[in-house]
C-alpha positions in Angstrom: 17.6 2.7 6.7 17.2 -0.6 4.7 16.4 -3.7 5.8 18.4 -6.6 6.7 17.2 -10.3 7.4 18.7 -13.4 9.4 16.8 -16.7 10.0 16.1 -17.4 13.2 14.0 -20.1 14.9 11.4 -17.0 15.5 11.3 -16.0 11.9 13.5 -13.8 9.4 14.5 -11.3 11.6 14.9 -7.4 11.1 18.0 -5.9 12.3 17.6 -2.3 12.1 21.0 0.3 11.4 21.8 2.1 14.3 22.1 -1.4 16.5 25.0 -1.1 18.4 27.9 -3.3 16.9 28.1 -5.7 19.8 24.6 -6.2 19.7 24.4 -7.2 16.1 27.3 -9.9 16.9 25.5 -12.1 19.2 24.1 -14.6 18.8 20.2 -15.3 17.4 17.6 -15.1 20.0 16.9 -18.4 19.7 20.9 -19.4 21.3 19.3 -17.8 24.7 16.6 -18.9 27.1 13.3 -16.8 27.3 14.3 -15.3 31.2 17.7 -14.3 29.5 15.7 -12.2 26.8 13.2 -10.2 29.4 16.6 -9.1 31.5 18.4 -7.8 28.7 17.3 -4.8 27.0 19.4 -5.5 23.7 17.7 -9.2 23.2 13.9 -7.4 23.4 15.2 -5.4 21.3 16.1 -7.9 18.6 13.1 -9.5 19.4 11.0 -6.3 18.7 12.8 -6.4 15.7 11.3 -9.6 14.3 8.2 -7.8 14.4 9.5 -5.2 11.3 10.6 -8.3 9.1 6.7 -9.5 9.5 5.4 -5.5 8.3 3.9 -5.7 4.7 5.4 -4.3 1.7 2.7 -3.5 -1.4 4.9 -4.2 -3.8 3.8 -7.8 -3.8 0.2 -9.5 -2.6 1.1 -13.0 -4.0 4.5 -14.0 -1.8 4.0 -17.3 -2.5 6.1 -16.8 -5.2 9.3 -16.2 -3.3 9.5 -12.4 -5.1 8.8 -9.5 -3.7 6.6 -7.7 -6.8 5.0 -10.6 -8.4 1.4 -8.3 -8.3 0.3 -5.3 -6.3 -3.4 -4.8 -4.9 -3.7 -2.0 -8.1 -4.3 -4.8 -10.2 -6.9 -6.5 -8.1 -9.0 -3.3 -8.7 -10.0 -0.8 -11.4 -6.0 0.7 -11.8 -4.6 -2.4 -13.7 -4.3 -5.4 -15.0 -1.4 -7.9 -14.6 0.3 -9.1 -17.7 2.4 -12.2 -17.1 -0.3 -15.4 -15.9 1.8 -17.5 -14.1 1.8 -14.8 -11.3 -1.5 -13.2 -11.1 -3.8 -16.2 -11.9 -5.4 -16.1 -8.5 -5.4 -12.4 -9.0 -7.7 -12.9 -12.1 -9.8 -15.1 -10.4 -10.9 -12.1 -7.6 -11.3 -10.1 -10.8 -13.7 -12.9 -12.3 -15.7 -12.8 -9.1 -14.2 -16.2 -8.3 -13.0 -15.8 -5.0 -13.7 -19.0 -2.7 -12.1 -19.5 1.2 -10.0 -22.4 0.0 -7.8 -20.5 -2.2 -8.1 -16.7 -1.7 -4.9 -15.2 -3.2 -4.5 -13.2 0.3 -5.0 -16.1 2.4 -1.8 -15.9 3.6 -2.0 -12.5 5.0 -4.3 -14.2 7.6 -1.1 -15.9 9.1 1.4 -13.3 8.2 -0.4 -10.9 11.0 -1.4 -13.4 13.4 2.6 -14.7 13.8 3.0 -11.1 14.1 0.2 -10.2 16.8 1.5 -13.1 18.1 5.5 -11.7 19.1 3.8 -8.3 20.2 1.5 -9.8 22.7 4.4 -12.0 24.1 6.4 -8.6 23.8 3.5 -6.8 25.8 3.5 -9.0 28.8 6.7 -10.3 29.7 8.5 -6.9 28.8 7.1 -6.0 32.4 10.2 -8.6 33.7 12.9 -6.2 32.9 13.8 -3.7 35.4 15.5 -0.7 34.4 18.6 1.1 36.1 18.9 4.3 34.5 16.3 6.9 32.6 17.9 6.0 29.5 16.6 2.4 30.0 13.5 3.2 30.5 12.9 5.2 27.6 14.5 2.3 25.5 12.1 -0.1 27.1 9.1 2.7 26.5 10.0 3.1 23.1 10.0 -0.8 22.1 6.8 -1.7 24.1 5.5 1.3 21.6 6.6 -0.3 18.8 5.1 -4.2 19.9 1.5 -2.0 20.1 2.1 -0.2 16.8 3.5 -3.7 15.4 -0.1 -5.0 17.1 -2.5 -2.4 15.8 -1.2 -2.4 12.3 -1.5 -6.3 11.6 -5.2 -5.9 13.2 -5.8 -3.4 10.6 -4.7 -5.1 7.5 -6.5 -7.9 8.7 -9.6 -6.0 9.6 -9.2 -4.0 6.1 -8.9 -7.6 3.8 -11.2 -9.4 6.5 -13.6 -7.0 8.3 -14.4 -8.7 12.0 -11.7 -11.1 12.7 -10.7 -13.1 16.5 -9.3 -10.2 18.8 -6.3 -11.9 21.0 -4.5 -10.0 23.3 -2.9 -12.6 25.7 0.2 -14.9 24.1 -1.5 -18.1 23.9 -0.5 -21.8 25.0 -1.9 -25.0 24.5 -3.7 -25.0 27.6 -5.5 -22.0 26.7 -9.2 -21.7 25.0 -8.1 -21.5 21.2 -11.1 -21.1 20.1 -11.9 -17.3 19.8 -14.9 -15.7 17.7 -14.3 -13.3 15.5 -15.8 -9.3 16.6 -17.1 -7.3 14.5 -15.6 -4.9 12.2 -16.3 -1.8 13.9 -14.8 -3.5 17.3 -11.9 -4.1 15.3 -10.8 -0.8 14.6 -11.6 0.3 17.6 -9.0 -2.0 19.7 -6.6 -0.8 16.3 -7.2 2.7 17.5 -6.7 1.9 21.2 -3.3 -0.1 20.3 -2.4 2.9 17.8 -3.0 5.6 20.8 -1.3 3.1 23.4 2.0 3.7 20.5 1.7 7.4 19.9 2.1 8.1 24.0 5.0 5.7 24.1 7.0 6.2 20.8 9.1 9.0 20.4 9.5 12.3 17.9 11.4 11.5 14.6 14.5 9.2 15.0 18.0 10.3 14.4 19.3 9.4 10.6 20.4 6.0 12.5 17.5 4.4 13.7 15.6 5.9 10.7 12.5 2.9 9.7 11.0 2.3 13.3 7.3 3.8 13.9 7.2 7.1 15.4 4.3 8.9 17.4 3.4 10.3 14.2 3.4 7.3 12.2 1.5 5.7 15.2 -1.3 9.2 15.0 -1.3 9.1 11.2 -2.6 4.9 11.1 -4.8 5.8 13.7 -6.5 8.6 11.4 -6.7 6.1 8.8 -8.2 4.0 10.8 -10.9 6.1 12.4 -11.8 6.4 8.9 -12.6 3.3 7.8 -14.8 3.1 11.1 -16.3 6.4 10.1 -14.9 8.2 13.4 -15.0 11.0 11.4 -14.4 13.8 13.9 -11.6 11.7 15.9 -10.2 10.8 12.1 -9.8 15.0 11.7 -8.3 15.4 15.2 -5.7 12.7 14.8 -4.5 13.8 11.4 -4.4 16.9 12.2 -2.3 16.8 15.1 0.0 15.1 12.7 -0.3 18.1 10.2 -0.2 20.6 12.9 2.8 19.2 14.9 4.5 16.6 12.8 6.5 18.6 11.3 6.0 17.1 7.5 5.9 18.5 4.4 5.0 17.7 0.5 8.4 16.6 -1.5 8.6 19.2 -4.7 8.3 16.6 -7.1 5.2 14.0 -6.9 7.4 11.5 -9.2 10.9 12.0 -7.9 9.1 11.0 -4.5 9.1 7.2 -5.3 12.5 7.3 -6.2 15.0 5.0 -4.0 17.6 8.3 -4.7 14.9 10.7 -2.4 13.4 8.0 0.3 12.7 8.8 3.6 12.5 12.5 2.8 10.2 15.2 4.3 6.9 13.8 3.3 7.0 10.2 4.3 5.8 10.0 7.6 6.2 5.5 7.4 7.6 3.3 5.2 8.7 -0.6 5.1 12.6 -0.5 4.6 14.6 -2.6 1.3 18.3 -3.0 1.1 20.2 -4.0 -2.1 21.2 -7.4 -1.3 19.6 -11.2 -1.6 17.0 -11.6 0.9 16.1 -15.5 0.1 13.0 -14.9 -0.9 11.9 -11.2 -0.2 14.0 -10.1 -3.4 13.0 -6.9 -4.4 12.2 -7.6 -8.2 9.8 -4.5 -8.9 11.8 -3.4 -12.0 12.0 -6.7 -13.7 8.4 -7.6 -12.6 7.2 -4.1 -14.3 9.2 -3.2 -17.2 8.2 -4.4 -20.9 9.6 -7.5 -22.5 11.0 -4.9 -24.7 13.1 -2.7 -21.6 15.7 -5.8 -20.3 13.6 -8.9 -20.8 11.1 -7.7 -18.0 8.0 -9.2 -17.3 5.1 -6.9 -17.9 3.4 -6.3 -14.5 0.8 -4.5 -13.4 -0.4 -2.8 -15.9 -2.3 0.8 -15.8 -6.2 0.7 -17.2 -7.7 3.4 -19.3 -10.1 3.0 -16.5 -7.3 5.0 -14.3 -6.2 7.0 -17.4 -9.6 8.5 -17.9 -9.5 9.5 -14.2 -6.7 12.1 -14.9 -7.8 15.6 -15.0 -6.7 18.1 -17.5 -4.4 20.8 -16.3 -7.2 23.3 -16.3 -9.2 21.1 -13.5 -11.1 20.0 -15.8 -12.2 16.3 -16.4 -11.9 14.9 -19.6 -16.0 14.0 -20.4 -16.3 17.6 -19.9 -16.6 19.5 -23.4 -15.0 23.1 -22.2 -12.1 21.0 -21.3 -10.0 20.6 -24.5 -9.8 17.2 -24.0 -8.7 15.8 -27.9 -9.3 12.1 -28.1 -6.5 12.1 -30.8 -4.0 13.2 -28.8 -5.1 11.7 -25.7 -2.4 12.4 -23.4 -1.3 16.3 -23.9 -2.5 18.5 -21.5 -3.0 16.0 -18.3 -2.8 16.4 -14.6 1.3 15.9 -14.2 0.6 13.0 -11.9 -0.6 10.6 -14.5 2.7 11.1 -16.8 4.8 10.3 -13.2 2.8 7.6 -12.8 2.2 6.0 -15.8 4.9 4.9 -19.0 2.3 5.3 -22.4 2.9 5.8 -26.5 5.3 8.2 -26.9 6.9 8.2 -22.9 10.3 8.8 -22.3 11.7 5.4 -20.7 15.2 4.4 -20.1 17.0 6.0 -23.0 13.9 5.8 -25.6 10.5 6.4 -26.4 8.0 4.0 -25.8 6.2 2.7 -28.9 3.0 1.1 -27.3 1.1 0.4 -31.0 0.3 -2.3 -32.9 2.8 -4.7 -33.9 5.8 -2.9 -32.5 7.7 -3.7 -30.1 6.0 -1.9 -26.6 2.7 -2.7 -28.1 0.1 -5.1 -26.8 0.7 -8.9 -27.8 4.1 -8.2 -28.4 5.0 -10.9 -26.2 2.8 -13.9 -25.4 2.4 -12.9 -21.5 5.3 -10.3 -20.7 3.5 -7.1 -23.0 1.2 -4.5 -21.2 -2.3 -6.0 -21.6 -3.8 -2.7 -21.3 -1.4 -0.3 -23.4 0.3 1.2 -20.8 2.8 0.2 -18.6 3.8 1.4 -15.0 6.4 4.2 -14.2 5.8 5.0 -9.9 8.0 3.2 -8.0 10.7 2.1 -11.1 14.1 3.0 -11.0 14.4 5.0 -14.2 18.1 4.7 -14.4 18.6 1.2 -13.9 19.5 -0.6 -16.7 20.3 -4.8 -15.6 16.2 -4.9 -14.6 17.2 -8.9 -14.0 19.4 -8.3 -10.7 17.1 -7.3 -7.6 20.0 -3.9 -7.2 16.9 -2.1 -6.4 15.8 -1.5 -2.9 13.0 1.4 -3.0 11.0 1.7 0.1 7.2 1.0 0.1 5.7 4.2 1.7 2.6 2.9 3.6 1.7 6.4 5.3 3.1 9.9 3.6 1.4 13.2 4.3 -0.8 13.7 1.3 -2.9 11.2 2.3 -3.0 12.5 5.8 -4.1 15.9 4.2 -6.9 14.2 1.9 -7.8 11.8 5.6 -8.6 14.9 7.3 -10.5 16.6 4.1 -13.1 13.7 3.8 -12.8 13.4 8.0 -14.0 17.5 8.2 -16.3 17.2 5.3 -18.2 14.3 6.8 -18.1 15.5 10.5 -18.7 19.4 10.0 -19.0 20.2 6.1 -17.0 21.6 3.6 -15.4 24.6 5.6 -12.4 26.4 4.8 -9.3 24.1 6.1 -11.2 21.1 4.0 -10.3 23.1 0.6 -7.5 23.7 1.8 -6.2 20.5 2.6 -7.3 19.1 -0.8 -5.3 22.5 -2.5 -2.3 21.4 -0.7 -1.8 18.3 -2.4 -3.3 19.6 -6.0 -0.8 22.8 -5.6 2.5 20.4 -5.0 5.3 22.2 -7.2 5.4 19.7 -10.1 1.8 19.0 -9.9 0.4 22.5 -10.1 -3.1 21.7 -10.6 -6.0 24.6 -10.4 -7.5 24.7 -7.0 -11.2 23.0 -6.3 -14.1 25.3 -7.6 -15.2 27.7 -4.6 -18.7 26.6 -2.9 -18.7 23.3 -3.5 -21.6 21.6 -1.2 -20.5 18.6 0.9 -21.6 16.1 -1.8 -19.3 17.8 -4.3 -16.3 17.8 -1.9 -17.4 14.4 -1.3 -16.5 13.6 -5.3 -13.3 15.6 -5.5 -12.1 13.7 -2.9 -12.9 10.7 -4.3 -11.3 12.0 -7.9 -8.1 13.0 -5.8 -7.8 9.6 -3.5 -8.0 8.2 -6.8 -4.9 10.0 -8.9 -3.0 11.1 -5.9 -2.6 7.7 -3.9 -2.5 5.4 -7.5 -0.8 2.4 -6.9 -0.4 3.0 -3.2 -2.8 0.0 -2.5 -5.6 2.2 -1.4 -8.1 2.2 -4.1 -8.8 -1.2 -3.4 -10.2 -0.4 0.0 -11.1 2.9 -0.5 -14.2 2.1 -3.3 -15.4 -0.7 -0.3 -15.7 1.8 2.2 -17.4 4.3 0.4 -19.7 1.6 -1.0 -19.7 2.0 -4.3 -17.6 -0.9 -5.3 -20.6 -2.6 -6.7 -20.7 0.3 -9.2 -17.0 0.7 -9.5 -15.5 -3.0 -10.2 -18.7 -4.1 -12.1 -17.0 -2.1 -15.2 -15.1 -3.8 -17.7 -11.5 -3.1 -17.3 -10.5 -1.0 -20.3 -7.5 -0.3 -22.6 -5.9 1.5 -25.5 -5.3 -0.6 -28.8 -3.0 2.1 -30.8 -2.8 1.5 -34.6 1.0 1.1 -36.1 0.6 4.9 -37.3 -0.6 6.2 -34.2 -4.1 5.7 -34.8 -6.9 6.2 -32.2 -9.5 5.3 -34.5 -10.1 3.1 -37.3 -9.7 -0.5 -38.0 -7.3 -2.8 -40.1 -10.0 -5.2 -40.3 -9.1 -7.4 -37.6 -8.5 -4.8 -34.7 -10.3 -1.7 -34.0 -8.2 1.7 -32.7 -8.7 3.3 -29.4 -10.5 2.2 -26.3 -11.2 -2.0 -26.5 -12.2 -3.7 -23.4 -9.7 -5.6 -21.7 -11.5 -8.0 -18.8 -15.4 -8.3 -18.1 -14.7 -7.8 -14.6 -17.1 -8.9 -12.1 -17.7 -7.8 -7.9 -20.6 -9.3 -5.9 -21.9 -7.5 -2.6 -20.0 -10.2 -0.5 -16.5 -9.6 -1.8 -16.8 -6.4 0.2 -14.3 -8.4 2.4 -12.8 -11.7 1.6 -13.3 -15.2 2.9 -11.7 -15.9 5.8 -9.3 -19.1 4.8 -11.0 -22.5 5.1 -8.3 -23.7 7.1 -8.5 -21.4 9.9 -12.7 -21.9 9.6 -11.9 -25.5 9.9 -9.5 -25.1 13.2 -12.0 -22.7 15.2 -15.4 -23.9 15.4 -16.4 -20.9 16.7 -15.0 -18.6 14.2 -17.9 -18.0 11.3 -17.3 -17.3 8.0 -17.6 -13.5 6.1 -21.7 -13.6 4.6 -22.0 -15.4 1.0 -18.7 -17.3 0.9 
């Protein structure tokens, strides 16, 4: 299901396929009057709707642009680095360490979840007015108060992920009401996410039919909740909850790791939730991902976020091995031969198949770094998950690939590190982990027998890392295991190829192989960012993140 948006007085409004024709005739909520909308079960319906249109797509962090794909979170950590400046200069300032509550780059996330808690709490207390007739109503009316707490629960958690504590509202506010709410703490944050996830997974049903496919499910509802219990190190509840969606869920891994970005192979076995495109013009939610993150050199496209060597590097050879181990047969002159498959799925780099041609990412040609003055790869490689490989106009927005926020491999690797941390490495925790490493096209060696919990600890990290690239979690991820300090306080690196295919050597201007790309700097209070001046400067009672 894709999506589609109207402009309403609310906001740009989601109507979802499987709406029944009459109901996608009448008129906008805002024609009616609010008592006409709680007595009819198809206007809460649209109105639950508008909740979908307000659910946050990865593909871009900087909407001010009016694109959807201008940067993604990737290149706001160690996996990349955005090419074109005109985009990503705020980006660049988070990776400078310049990150001030006046101008955050994800300040407007703060607003984007609030309209949205906002239509879900209205949602969750007049929904009560409607009265229904038949058992059919009723489970319509259960279903959508599930999806106002789902809609709920995951705006708290994006907030409490980019903001840690932030103002808990769970009445629909007026004037007359005390506006002034402090913020709780991070840990009581997730906890009311949980609660408001739980609240959706008894209300929500099974897996739609092909019609209604895009709404939350009880499984999409279980699966955020693991996630969540993680972050608040819950880590027996994390287990049980993805579990239960292992167990019962009915999911399974798609063959191929690549093909499962592809817009051809969406919503197929292994995503258990994804925010839904349709070809079309959105005003400004175009879907520009292909133009954003193709080469000057494939259709005039603009760069984009750009893979590091820092993410290279992290790729395993395809005997397990990691490449700073000497038994591995890693050859630092022919760098990219032997590597876990994921990293040639994910990543485009010298010599990569592309759209009809290899790519020539080398000095002075025409893939290669400064080969445009801000639309080349900055980094010598340039992104492949996601892209369309068979569309050729990149200029048009005719791509509509959904951004998968929850898919089962990450549920498996949620309840790995949940198990490891709760109970130790037992048996179902390697076998979660060999699940995702044994995937058909990825076929990668199982984890060494006997690992103690510190060395599942690591593999975890390793496979978080390569498995879920570019999927907006790595960002988070090195925060909560606290070793971001360690992590983003490395220069971000890249590969300088010669015009001959040199890794090595000079031509007296310009050394071959690794070069440093960005000094890139992360101070113990970026753990979360400021919360926006502006909403500091409304709510006197609502105190700013430490060091900002």
């Amino acid at each position: 299901m894709k999506k589609y948006i109207y402009t309403t007085l609310i906001a740009c409004t989601l109507f979802l396929i499987g709406c029944e024709k009459d109901f996608l005739e009448k008129p906008p909520v805002d024609k009616y009057s609010d008592a006409t909308i709680w007595t009819d079960l198809a206007l809460m319906e649209q109105f639950v709707n508008n909740m979908y249109a307000g659910f946050h797509s990865g593909f871009s962090w900087e909407p001010r642009w009016g694109f959807v794909g201008t940067h993604m979170l990737a290149a706001s950590s160690d996996e990349s680095e955005t090419s074109y400046q005109w985009s990503g200069m705020n980006n660049h300032a988070i990776n400078r360490g310049e990150v001030f509550p006046e101008d955050s780059p994800y300040n407007e996330v703060w607003s984007e979840c609030y309209e949205n808690i906002r239509k879900a709490n209205i949602f969750i207390k007049e929904h009560i007015q409607f009265v229904p007739t038949s058992q059919s109503e009723q489970d319509k009316l259960d279903r959508l108060l599930g999806e106002a707490y789902f809609a709920r629960a995951f705006s708290y958690f994006r907030l409490a992920r980019l903001y840690g504590g932030v103002p808990l509202i769970e009445e629909p506010q007026s004037l007359s009401d005390d506006l002034f709410i402090a913020k709780s703490t991070y840990e009581e944050t997730l906890l009311f996410v949980t609660n408001d996830f739980e609240e959706a997974y008894k209300l929500l049903p099974e897996p739609h039919e092909s019609s209604q496919v895009g709404r939350a499910t009880k499984w999409s509802a279980k699966g955020l909740q693991a996630r969540a219990f993680l972050y608040n190190e819950k880590w027996a509840e994390a287990a049980n909850a993805a579990k239960l969606v292992i167990e019962d869920g009915e999911f399974s891994l798609f063959p191929d790791y690549g093909e499962l970005f592809l817009e051809s192979n969406e919503n197929n076995q292994e995503v258990i939730f994804d925010v839904q495109y349709k070809v079309g013009d959105y005003g400004n939610r175009q879907l520009y991902i292909d133009r954003m993150n193709n080469p000057d050199s494939y259709g005039n496209g603009w760069g984009g976020s750009c893979p590091s060597q820092n993410l290279v590097d992290a790729y395993q050879m395809t005997n397990g091995k990691s490449i700073d181990d000497p038994s591995s047969g890693y050859n630092p002159l022919d760098p990219y031969a032997n590597r876990d498959p994921r990293f040639g799925a994910t990543i485009n780099h010298d010599g990569s198949y592309w759209k009809g041609r290899n790519f020539i990412i080398r000095h002075g040609e025409k893939d290669g770094i400064g080969s445009h003055p801000t639309d080349a790869t900055p980094t010598g490689y340039c992104l492949k998950k996601w892209l369309n490989p068979d569309l050729i106009d990149i200029k048009s927005n005719n791509t509509a690939v959904n951004w998968i926020e929850l898919r089962l491999a990450e549920v498996l690797l949620i309840y790995a590190e949940a198990t490891n941390e709760s109970t130790g490495p037992d048996a179902s925790v390697f076998d979660a982990i060999n699940q995702v490493r044994a995937r058909a096209s990825v076929n990668m060696p199982p984890l060494t027998a006997g690992l103690n919990q510190q060395g599942v600890r690591e593999a975890i990290v390793q496979e978080r890392r390569v498995e879920l690239a570019y999927e907006d979690h790595r960002f988070f991820d090195v925060r909560r295991w606290g070793i971001a300090e360690t992590e983003f306080n490395k220069p971000l690196l890249g590969m300088r190829i010669g015009p001959n295919g040199e890794f090595s050597g000079t031509d007296g201007v310009y050394n071959w192989g690794v070069f440093e790309v960005e000094e890139r700097v992360f101070r113990p209070e970026h753990k979360f960012m400021p919360i926006p001046q502006s909403e500091i400067d409304k709510n006197p009672n609502l105190k700013q993140n430490s060091g900002y």
